[in-house]
C-alpha positions in Angstrom: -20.3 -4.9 2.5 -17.5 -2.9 0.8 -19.8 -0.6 -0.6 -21.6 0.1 2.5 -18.6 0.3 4.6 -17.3 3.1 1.6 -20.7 5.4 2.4 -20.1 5.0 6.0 -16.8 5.8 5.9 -18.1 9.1 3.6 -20.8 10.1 5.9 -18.4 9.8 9.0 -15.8 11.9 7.4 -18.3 14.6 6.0 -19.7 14.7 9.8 -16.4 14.6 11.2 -18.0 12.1 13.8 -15.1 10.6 15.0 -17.1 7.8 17.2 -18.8 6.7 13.7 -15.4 6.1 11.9 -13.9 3.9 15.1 -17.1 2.2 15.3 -16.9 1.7 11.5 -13.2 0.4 11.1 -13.9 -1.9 14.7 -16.8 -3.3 12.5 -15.2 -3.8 9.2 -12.0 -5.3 10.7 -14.8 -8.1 12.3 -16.3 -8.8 9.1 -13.5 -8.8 7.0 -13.2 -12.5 7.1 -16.4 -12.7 4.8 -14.9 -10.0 2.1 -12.1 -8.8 0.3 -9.3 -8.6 2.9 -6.9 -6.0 1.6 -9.8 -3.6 0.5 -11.7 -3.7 4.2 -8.5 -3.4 5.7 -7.8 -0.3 3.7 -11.4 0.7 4.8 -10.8 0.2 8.2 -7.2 1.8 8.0 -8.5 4.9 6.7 -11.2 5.4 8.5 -8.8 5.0 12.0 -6.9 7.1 11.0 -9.2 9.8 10.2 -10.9 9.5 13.7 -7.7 9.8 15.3 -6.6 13.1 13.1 -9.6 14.8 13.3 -9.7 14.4 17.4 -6.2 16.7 16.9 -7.1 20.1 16.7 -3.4 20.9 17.3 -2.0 19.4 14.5 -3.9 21.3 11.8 -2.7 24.3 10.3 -5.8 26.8 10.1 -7.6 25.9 7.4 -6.2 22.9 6.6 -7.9 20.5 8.1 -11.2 21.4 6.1 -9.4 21.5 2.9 -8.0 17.8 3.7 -11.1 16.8 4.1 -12.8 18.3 1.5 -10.3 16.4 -1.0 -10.7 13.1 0.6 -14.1 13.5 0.6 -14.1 13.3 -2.9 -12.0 10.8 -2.9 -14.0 8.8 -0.8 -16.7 9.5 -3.6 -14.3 8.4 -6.2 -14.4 5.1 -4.4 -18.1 4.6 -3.7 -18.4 5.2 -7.3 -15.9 2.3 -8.1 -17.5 -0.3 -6.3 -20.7 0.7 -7.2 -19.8 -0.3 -10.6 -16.9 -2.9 -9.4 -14.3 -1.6 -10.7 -11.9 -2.8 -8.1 -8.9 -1.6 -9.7 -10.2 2.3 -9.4 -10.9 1.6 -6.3 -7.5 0.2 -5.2 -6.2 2.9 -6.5 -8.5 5.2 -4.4 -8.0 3.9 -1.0 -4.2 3.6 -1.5 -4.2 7.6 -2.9 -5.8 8.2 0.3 -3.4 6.2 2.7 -0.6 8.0 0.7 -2.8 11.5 1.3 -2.8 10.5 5.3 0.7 9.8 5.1 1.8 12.8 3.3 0.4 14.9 6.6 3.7 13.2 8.5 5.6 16.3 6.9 3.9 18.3 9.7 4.1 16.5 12.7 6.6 13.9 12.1 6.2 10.7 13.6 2.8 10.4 14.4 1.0 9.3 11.7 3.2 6.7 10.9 3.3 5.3 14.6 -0.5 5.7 15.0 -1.0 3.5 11.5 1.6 1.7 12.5 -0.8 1.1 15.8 -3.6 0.4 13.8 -2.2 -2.5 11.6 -1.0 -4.1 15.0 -4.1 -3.8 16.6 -5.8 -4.8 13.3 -4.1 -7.9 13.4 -4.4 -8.6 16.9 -7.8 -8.5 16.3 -8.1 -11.0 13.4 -5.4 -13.4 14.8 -8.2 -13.3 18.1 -11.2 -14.0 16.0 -8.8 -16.8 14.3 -6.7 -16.5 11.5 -3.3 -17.9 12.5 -0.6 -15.4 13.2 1.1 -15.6 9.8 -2.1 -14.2 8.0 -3.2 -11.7 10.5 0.4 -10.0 10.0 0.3 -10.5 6.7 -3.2 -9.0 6.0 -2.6 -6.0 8.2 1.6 -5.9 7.0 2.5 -5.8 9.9 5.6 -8.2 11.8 4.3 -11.3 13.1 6.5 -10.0 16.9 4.2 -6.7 17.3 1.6 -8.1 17.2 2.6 -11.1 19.2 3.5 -8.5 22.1 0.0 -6.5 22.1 -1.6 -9.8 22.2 0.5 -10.7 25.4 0.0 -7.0 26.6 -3.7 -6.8 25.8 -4.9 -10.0 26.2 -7.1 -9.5 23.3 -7.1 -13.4 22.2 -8.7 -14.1 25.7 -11.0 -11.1 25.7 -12.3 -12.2 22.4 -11.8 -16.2 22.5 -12.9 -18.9 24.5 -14.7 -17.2 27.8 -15.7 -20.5 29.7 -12.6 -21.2 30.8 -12.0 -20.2 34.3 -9.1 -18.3 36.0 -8.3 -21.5 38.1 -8.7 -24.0 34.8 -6.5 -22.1 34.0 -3.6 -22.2 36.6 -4.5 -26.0 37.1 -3.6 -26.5 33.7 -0.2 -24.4 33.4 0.3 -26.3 37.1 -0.2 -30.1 35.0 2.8 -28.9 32.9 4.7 -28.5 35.5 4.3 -31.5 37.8 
């Protein structure tokens, strides 16, 4: 799963198809249950982050962008070629040069890649503490505070989009009503 989530994430990025890396890290944060947490989540990070820069054509010096992705193209590579061969400390390594690479791009337009990773962990989170994992280990596998993502839960209603489903709008209010009577 790692390895095919590393060529998809190198495809995507070489393509600059910004639908296939969302669809990629909304995929890889669902399945990240079955594999190595912190690596799939560093998948999934990356490749959210890339499909939001790439969509901002403002934010890229001319010329710049391509070069950017040119390097982390290889260092996608770098990581395929890791697990390939399961050399999981290379490709720690790897994913964590290109988070740092990501962030280093913050020099230009200050704020927003930090807020939009920021953004991702919480939703990251959100997403596993809805398909799950108690709220302690969602945060703590997206590092993220437990409060963020307690309040896009509430705002999002993501639990009840991706929980239970046969529990109707009026079980509902008859139930919060029996806690009140």
């Amino acid at each position: 799963m790692l390895l095919e989530s590393l060529q998809a994430l190198g495809e995507g990025l070489g393509e600059r198809d910004v639908t296939a890396l969302r669809r990629l890290s909304k995929n890889v944060i669902k399945k990240m249950a079955i594999e190595d947490g912190v690596d799939m989540l560093n998948v999934a990070l990356v490749s959210y982050l890339f499909s939001k820069l790439l969509t901002k054509t403002h934010y890229w010096p001319s010329g710049q962008k391509k070069e950017f992705v040119s390097s982390s193209l290889k260092r996608v590579n770098k990581c395929i070629k890791a697990a390939s061969k399961n050399d999981i400390r290379v490709l720690r390594r790897n994913l964590i040069r290109l988070l740092t690479d990501i962030r280093g791009l913050d020099l230009a337009n200050p704020r927003y890649v930090q807020d939009t990773e920021k953004r991702a962990r919480i939703k990251f989170a959100s997403t596993l503490y809805a398909q799950g994992f108690s709220l302690s280990s969602a945060a703590a596998m997206a590092g993220i505070h437990k409060q963020g993502v307690l309040k896009y839960v509430g705002r999002t209603l993501i639990a009840d989009r991706s929980g239970r489903t046969d529990v109707t709008m009026e079980d509902r209010l008859e139930n919060v009503r029996k806690l009140f009577t």
